[in-house]
C-alpha positions as CSV (number, residue, x, y, z in Angstrom):
1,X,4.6,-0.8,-20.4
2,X,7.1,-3.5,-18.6
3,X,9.7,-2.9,-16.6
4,X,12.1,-4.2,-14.3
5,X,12.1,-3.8,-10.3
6,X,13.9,-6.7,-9.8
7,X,17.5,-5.1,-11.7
8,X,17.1,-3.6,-8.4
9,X,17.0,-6.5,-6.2
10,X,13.2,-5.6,-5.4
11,X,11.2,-8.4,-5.2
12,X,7.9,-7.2,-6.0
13,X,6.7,-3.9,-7.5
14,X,3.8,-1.4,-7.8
15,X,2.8,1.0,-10.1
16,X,0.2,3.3,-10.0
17,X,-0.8,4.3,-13.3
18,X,-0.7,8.3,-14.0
19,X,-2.7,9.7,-16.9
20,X,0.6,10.9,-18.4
21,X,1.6,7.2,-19.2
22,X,-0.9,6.5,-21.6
23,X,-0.7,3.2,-21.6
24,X,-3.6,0.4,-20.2
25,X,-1.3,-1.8,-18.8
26,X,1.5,-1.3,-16.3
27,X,3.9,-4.6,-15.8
28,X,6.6,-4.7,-13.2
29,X,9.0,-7.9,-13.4
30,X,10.2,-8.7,-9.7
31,X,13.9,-10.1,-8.8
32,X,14.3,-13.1,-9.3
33,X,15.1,-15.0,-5.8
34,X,15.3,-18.9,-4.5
35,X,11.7,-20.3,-3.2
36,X,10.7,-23.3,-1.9
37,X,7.9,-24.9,-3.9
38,X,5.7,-28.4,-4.1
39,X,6.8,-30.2,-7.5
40,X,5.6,-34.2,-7.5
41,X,4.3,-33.8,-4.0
42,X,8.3,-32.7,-2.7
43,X,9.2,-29.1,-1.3
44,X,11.9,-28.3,-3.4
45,X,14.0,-24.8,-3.9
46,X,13.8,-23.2,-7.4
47,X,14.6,-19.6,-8.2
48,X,11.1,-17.8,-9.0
49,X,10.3,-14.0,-9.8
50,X,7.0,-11.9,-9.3
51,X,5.3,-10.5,-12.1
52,X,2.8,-7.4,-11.1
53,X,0.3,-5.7,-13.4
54,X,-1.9,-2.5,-13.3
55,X,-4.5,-2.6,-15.9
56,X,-6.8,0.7,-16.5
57,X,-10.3,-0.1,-16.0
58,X,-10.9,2.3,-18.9
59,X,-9.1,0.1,-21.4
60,X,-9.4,-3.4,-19.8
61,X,-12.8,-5.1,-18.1
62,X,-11.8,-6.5,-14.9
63,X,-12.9,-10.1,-16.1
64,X,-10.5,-9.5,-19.2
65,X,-7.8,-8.6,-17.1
66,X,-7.7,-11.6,-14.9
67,X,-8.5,-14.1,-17.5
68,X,-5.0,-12.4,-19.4
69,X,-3.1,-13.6,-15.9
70,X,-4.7,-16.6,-15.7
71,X,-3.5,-17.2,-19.2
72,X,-0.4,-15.9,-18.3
73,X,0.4,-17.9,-15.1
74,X,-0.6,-20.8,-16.9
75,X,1.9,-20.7,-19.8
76,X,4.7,-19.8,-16.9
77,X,3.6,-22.5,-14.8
78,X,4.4,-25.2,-17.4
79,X,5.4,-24.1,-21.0
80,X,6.5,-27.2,-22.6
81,X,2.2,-27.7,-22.9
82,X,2.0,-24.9,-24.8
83,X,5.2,-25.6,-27.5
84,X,4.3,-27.3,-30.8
85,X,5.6,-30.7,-31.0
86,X,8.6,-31.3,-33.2
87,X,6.3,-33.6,-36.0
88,X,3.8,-30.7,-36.9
């Protein structure tokens, strides 16, 4: 299940997860707000959001879990490495 926190200015959500949900994962997309950041060694201000996940431990192994946001913050960090190029 996503939703959106951040349609209500929140910045960062949490969710709890209820057996009435019946879902394994809970994701909660943040506002997005201006940060300052490091890009080519430079503290520069780009607009960055929070993304926040509940995963049930009966559905998802720990391990599992954190590899999917590792994969996840990976492709956000820098997509373009992840496109196909145009000649394939």
């Amino acid at each position: 299940m996503i939703t959106s926190v951040g349609m209500w200015g929140v910045s960062k959500g949490y969710s709890p997860l209820a057996p009435y949900y019946r879902v394994p994962v809970l994701v909660l997309v943040g506002a997005v707000t201006d940060r300052p950041v490091a890009v080519d060694g430079a503290v520069v201000v780009r607009p960055m959001l929070t993304l926040t996940a509940t995963f049930d431990h009966r559905y998802a192994d720990g391990m599992h879990a954190a590899r999917f946001a590792d994969a996840v913050r990976s492709f956000l960090s820098d997509p373009a490495t992840f496109a196909e190029s145009a000649t394939d």
